[in-house]
Structures are given as C-alpha cells and as structure tokens.
C-alpha positions as CSV (number, residue, x, y, z in Angstrom):
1,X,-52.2,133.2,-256.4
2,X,-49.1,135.3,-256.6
3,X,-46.7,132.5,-256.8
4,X,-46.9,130.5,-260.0
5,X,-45.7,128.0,-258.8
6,X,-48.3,126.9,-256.9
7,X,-50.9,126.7,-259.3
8,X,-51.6,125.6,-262.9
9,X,-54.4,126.7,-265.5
10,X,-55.9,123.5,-266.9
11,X,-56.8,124.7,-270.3
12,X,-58.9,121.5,-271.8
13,X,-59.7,119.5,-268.8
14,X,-62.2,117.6,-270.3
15,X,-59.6,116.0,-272.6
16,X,-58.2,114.1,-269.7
17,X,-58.8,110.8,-269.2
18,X,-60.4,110.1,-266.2
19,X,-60.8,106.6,-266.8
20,X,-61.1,104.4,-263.6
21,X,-58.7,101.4,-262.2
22,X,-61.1,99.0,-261.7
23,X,-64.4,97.5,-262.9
24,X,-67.0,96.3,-260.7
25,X,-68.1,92.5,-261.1
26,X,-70.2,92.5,-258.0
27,X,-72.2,94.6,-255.9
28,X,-74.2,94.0,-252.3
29,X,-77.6,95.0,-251.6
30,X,-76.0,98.4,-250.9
31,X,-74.6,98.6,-254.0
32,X,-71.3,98.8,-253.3
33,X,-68.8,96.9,-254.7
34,X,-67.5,93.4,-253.4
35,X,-65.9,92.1,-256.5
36,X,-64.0,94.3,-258.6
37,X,-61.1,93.5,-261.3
38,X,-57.9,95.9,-260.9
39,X,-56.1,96.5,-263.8
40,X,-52.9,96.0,-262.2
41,X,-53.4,92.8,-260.7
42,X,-54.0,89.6,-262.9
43,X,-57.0,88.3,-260.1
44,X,-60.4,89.2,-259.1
45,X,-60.4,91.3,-255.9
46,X,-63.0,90.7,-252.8
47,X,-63.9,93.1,-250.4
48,X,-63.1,93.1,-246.7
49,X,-63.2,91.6,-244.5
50,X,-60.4,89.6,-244.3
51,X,-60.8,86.3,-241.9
52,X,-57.1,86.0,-242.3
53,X,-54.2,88.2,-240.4
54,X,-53.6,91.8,-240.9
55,X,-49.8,91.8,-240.9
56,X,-50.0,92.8,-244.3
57,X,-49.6,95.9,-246.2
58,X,-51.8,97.5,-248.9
59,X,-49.5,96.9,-252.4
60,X,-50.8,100.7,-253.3
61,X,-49.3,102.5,-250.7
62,X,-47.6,100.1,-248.7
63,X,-49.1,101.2,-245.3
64,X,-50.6,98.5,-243.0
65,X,-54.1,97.0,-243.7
66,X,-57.2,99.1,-242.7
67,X,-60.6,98.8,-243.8
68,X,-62.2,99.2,-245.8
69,X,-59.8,97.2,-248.3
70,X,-59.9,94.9,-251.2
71,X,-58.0,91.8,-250.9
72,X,-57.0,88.8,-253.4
73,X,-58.1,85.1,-252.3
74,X,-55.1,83.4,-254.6
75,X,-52.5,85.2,-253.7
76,X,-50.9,87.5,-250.9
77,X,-52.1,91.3,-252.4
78,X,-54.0,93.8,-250.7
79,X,-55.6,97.4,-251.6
80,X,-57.1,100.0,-249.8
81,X,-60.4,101.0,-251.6
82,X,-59.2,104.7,-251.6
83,X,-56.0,103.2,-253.5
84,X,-57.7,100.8,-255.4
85,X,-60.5,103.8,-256.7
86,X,-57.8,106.0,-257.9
87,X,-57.9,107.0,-261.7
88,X,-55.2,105.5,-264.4
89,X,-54.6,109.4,-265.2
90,X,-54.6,112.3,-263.1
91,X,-53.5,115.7,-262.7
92,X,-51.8,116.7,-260.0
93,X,-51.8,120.7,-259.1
94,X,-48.1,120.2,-256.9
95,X,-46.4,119.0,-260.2
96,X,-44.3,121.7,-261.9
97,X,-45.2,119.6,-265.5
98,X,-48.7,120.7,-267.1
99,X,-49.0,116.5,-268.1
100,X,-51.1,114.4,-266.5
101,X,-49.8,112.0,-264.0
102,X,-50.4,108.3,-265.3
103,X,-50.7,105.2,-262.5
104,X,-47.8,102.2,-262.8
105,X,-46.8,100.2,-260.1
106,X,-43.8,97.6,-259.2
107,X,-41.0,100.0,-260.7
108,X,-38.6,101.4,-258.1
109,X,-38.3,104.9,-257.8
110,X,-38.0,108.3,-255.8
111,X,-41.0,110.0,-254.9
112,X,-40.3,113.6,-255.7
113,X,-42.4,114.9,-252.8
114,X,-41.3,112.9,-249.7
115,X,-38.0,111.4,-251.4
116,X,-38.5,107.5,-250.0
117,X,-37.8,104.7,-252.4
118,X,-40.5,102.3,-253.0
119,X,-41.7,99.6,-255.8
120,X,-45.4,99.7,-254.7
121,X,-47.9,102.0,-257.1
122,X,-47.0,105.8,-258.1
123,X,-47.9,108.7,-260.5
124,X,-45.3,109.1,-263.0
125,X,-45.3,112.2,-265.2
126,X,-45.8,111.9,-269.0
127,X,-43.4,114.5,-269.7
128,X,-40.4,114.9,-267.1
129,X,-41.1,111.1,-266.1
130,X,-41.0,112.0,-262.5
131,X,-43.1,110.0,-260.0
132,X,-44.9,110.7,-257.0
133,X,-46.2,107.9,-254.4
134,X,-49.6,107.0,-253.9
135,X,-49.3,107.9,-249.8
136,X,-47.8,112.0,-251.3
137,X,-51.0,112.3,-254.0
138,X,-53.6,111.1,-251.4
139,X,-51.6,113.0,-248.7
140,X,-51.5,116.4,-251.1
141,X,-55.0,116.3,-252.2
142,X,-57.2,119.5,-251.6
143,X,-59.1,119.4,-248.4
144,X,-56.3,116.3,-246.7
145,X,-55.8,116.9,-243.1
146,X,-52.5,115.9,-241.9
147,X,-52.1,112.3,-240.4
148,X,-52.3,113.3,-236.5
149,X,-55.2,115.6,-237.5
150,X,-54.1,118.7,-236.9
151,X,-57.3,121.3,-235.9
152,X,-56.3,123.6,-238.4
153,X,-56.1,123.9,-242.4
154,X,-52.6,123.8,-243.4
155,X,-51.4,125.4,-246.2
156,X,-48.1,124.5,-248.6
157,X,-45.7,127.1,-248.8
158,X,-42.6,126.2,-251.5
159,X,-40.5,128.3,-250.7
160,X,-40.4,128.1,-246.6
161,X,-37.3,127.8,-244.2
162,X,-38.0,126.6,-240.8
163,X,-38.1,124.0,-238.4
164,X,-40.3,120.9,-238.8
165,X,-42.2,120.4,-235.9
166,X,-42.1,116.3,-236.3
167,X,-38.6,115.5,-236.9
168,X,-36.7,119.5,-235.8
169,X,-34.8,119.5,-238.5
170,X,-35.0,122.7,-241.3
171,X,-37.2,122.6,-244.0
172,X,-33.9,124.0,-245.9
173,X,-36.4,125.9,-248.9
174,X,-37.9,122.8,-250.2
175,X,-41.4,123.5,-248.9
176,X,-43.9,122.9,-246.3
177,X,-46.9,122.7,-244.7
178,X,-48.4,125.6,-242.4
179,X,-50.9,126.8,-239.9
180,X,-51.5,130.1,-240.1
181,X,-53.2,129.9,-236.7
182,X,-50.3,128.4,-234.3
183,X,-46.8,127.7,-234.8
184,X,-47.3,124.3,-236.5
185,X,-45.2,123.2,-239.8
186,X,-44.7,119.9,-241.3
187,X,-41.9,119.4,-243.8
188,X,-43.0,117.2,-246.8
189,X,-41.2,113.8,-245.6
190,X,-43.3,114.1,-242.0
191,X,-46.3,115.2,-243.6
192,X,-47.3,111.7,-245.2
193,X,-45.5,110.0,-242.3
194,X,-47.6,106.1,-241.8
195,X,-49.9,107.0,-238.9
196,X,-49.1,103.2,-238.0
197,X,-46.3,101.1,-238.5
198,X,-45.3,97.6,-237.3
199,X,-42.0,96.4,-236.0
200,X,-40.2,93.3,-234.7
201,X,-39.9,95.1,-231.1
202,X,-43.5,94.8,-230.5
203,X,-46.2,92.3,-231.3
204,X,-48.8,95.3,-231.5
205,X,-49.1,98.0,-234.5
206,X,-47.8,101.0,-233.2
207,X,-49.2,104.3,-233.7
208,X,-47.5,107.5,-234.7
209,X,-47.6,110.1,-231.5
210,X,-46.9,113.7,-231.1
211,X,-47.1,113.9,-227.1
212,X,-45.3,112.1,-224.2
213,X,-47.5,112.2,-221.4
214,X,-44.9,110.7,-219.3
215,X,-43.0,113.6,-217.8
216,X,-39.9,111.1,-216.1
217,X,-37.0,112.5,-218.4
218,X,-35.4,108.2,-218.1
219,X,-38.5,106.8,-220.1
220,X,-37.5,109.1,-222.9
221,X,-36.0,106.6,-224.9
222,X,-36.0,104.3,-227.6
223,X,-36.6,100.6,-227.0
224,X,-35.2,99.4,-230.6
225,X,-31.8,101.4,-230.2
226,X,-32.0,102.1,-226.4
227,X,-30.9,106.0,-226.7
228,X,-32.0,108.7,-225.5
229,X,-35.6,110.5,-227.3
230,X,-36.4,113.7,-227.6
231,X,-39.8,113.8,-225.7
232,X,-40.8,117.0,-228.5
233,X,-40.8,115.2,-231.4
234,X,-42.8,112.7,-233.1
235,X,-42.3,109.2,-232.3
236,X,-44.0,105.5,-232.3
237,X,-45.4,104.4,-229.4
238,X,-47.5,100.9,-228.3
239,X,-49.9,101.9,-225.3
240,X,-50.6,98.4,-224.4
241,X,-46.5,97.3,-224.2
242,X,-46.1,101.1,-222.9
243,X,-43.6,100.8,-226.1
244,X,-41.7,104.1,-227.4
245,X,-39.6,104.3,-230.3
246,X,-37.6,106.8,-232.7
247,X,-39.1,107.4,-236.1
248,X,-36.4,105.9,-238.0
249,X,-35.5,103.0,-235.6
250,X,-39.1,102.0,-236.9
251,X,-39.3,102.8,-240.5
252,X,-35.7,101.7,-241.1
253,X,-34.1,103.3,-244.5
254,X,-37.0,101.4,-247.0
255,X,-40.2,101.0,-245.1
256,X,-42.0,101.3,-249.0
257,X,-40.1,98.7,-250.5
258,X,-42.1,95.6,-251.4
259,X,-40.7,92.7,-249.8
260,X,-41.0,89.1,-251.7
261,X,-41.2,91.7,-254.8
262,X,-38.9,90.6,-257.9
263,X,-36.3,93.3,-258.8
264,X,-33.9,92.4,-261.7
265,X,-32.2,95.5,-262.6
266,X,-28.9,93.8,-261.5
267,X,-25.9,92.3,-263.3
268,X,-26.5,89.2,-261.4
269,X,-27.8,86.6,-264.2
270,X,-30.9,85.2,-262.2
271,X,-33.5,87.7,-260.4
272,X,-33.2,88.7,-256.9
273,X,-36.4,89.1,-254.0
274,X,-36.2,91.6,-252.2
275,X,-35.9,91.0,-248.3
276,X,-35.4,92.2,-244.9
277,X,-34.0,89.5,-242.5
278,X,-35.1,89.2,-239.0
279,X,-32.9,87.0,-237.8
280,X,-29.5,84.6,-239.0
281,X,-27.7,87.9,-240.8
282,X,-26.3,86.4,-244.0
283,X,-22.8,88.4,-245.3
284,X,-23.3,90.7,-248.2
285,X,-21.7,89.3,-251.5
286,X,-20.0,92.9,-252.2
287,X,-19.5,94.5,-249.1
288,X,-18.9,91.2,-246.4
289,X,-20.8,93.0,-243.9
290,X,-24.2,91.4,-242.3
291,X,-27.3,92.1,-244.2
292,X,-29.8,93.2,-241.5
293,X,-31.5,95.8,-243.4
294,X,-33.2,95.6,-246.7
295,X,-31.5,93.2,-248.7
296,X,-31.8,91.7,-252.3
297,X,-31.6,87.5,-252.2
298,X,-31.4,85.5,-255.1
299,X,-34.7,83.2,-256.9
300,X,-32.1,80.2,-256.9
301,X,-32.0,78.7,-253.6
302,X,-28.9,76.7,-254.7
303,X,-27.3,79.7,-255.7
304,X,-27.2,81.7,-252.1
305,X,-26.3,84.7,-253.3
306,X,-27.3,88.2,-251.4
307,X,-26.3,91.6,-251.2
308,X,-27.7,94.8,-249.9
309,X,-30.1,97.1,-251.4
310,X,-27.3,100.0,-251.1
311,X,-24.6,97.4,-252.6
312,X,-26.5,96.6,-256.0
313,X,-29.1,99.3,-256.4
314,X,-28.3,102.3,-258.7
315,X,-27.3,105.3,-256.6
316,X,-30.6,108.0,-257.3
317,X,-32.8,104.7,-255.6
318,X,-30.7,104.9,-252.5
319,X,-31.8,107.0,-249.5
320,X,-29.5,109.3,-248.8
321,X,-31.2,111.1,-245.7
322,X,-32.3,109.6,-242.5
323,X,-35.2,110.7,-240.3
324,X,-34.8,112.8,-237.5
325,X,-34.7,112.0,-234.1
C-alpha cells in the first residue's frame, strides 16, 4: 500500500458501467448459454463444440482455440467464452489513468503492458487513450496464476530490476512479477506468454515448456532456425514430434496480428489484408526484399501489390524488441 502506484481509490464505483458484451438468445437445460449476440460481431454466436478444425484463433485474444468457446456458423470468427463474457467498460487497477477502460477491437495498437502489436480486441483508456490487450487484462486480473502455473502467488512489483526467469534478459525497471517464496520472476512480456502456439515446423500445437528433461547438451536446439537453445529458458516443445523450438522462432515479430484482417491506414489507394506467407516469398514493393514475415497484400488481385508490415506501418505499431532466447 506504500507505493501509489500500485493502487487506486475508486471513489463512485457504482457509476461505472458494467454493462455486458453479449446477450443471451439461447440457453440449454443447464442454463447456460448456446446462442448469444456479441456486440462486436454482426452474427449470432453458437457455443462449442466445433465439428470443424481448430487451427483457428480466438478473434479476442488471438490465442489458439480451447473450449469452452463461442464460434460463428457464417463466417470464420471465434471467441473464448472468458473473452466473449468480458464487460464493454472496466476498470483496471494496473492503469496509471483513474478512467475506465472501454472494449474496441480491429484497431492496431501497442499494448502498454506486454508491448506486442495486435488488431484483435483491447481495453483502450478514456482519458490517456492507451490500450491494453485482452491476453494482459485476463493475465493481470487479481487471483491469475501465471500460464505454466507456478505454485506460488506472484506478486507485481513496478519498480524491479532483475533477470526474467523465461527469456534471461533484465527486467530494466519496468516491472514484474515475483515469488516471494523462491527465486522466480516473470517480466511483463513472458508473463502473458500463449501457453500454446502453432507453427509451420510441426503439424501438432506446441506447448510452452519451462524444463528440458533431455540432459544431451546436442538436442539443445532449435528445429525452425537450427541453433543452439539454452536448455534454462522457456521454450516450445511438441512431445509427440519430440519438437523443440526458441520462443521467438515461434511467435515470429506479430503472433497477435489478425491475418485476412483489413488494415487501410496506408497511402496505397485500395485496402491491404494482412498476411503471413508460407511459401512462394513475393518481393516487398518498398524495400525488394522477400516478404516472409507478416506482410500487408493488396484487396485487388489484379493489382499485386505487397509490402511488409515494417515497410508501410507507422513506426509506434512496429516491434522494436525481440524475444529472448
């Protein structure tokens, strides 16, 4: 309680909205919902599950598919039913603003707490404007465990300087997450990390790891770039392909960018997609350079135009860090 900053009096909390995102159409025997109407999404939403395939993400959050889930029969859109429960207005205790937090969605920005770009659903502040991701608020909320379930409570301290026990690198003063019990910290990107993530290297999800069991110093490496792993840190790792792989090899610099998503904040005259090839690397139209991350394509199929993300995107939505290894 001595550091103000950690904290805020809420003076007339009842004056808050806490008007809900969606409204139930149908309910089961159980009474829980099955049919529900988002406020964000022009369909009707059905309850999982799905008959289809789970390759997809959840459009809140943008982490893969997990029940239970809401999902849209006419078109490809998918929800989480913690995401899909959230309030249009909340208040969030980590934000330095005394305004509530209102929920928007396909806008890119930077979250404030774990700095990724993404278009998908956030918090922005009423006041400052600043937004916050769905995965940070969920991730930040009172009582959260961390994602590897650590068996302790951790506890945020803003001001500490240390090493992150995910990635190594120093929390450098901008706050993290502490046991008080054992020599544990999280630093705020590694805190909300994707406990599973999916990659063209493996058919299979793959699941975020904190220990190697396999003591044979050669297998410490990374099967997307093929170096060398530090066995200590946090890493991706298929158990049924025995497949290992670096943190960033997997994410790549926009894993919470929605790809097919429409983004025209451009000069070009028609709007662009946003993609990520796989294969058959086109040349960016700026830079000349194969485009084999995240890349923006134009609508027009006769046009063929296509850049990168860091070639046409304004400079405070490009990520300017990369994980740690």
């Amino acid at each position: 309680m001595k550091d103000k900053d950690s904290y805020e009096i809420v003076e007339n909390e009842d004056e808050i909205p806490h008007e809900s995102s969606i409204s139930v159409i149908e309910r089961n025997d159980a009474g829980e919902a099955t049919k529900i109407k988002h406020f964000k999404h022009m369909h009707n939403l059905m309850s999982g599950p799905f008959v289809g395939g789970y390759e997809n993400s959840c459009n809140g959050c943008m982490l893969p598919i997990s029940d239970p889930f809401y999902y849209c029969s006419e078109c490809v859109f998918f929800l989480h039913k913690a995401c899909a429960e959230l309030t249009k207005m909340k208040n969030v205790w980590h934000h330095h603003c005394q305004e509530p937090l209102s929920l928007i969605s396909d806008k890119a920005f930077e979250c404030q707490e774990c700095w990724h770009i993404s278009n998908a659903f956030a918090y922005e502040c009423c006041g400052c404007e600043e937004n916050k991701c769905l995965r940070c608020v969920i991730a930040l909320t009172p009582g959260a465990r961390t994602c590897l379930k650590h068996v302790h409570p951790l506890y945020f301290y803003r001001d500490y300087d240390g090493q992150c026990n995910a990635c190594g690198d120093t929390t450098r003063g901008y706050g993290a997450f502490c046991c008080k019990d054992c020599n544990f910290v999280l630093d705020l990107g590694c805190f909300s990390l994707p406990i599973t993530a999916r990659h063209k290297c493996d058919e299979h999800l793959l699941s975020l790891t904190d220990n190697d069991d396999n003591s044979y110093s050669e297998s410490h490496h990374c099967d997307i770039c093929e170096e060398s792993r530090d066995a200590n840190r946090w890493f991706y790792h298929c158990t049924t392909c025995d497949t290992s792989a670096h943190v960033g090899c997997v994410l790549g610099s926009y894993p919470f960018l929605k790809l097919g998503s429409i983004y025209e904040e451009t000069n070009h005259p028609h709007p662009l997609i946003i993609v990520k090839k796989k294969y058959y690397y086109l040349d960016c139209n700026k830079c000349g350079k194969p485009c084999e991350d995240v890349a923006l394509e134009c609508s027009k199929l006769e046009c063929k135009y296509i850049v990168h993300w860091d070639c046409a995107a304004p400079y405070f939505l490009r990520q300017w860090w990369k994980w740690g290894m």
